[in-house]
C-alpha positions as CSV (number, residue, x, y, z in Angstrom):
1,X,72.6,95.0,41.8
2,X,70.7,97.7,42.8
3,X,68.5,100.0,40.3
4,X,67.5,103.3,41.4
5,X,64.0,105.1,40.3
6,X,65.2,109.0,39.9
7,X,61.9,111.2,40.2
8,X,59.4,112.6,42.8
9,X,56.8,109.5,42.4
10,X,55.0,111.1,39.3
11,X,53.3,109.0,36.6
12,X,55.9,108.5,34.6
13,X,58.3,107.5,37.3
14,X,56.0,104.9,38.5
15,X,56.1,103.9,34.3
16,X,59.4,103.4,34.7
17,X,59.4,101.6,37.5
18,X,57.5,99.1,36.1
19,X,59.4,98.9,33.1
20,X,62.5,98.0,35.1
21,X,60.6,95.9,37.5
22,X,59.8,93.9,33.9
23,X,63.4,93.9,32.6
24,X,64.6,92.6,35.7
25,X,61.8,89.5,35.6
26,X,62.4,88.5,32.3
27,X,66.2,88.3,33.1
28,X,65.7,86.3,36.3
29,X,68.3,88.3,38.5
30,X,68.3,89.6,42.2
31,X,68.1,93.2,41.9
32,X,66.5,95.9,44.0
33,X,64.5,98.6,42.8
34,X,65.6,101.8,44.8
35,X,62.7,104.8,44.6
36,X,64.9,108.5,45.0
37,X,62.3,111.0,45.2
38,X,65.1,113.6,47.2
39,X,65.8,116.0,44.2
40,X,69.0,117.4,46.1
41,X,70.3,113.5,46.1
42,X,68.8,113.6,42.3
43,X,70.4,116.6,41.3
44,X,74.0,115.4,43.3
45,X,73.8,112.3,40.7
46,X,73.6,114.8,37.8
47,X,69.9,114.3,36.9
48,X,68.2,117.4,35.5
49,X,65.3,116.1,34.3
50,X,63.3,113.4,35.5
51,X,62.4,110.5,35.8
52,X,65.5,108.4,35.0
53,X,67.4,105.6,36.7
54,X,70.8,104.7,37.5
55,X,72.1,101.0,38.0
56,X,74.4,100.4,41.4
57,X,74.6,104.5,41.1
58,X,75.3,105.1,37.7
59,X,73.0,107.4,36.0
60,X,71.5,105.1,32.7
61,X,69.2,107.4,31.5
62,X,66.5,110.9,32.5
63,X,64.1,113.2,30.8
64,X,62.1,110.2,29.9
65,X,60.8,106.7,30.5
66,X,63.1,103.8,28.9
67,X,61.4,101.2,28.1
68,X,61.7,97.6,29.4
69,X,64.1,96.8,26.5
70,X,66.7,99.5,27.0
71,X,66.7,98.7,30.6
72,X,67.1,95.3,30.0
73,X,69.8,96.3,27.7
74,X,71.4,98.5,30.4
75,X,71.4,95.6,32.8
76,X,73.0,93.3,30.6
77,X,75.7,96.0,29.8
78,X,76.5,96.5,33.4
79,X,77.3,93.1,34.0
């Protein structure tokens, strides 16, 4: 599984990151964390506002930072 990071490296992108970094430790999966900062590859995955993140290239979420709960809940619902 692989869970993409949708922004241009702002604050809040690197919140999110972390969030899903957490979500995927307390689950206890192999996943990697993919950082996007291209906004034409962004904009191709129908992202509008960052940051958001997608799982194995599905968009999740954007316009603002889940937390490590909804990811979690994301992951779980991707399975």
């Amino acid at each position: 599984m692989t869970i993409q990071i949708l922004g241009p490296g702002c604050p809040n992108c690197r919140n999110l990151e972390k969030n899903a970094r957490e979500a995927v430790a307390r689950l206890g999966i192999d996943a990697g964390i993919e950082k996007v900062t291209d906004m034409d590859r962004i904009v191709e995955m129908g992202v509008m506002r960052t940051p958001g993140y997608a799982i194995d290239g599905t968009v999740q979420n954007s316009g603002r930072v889940s937390t490590a709960d909804e990811i979690e809940a994301s992951i779980k619902a991707h399975s």
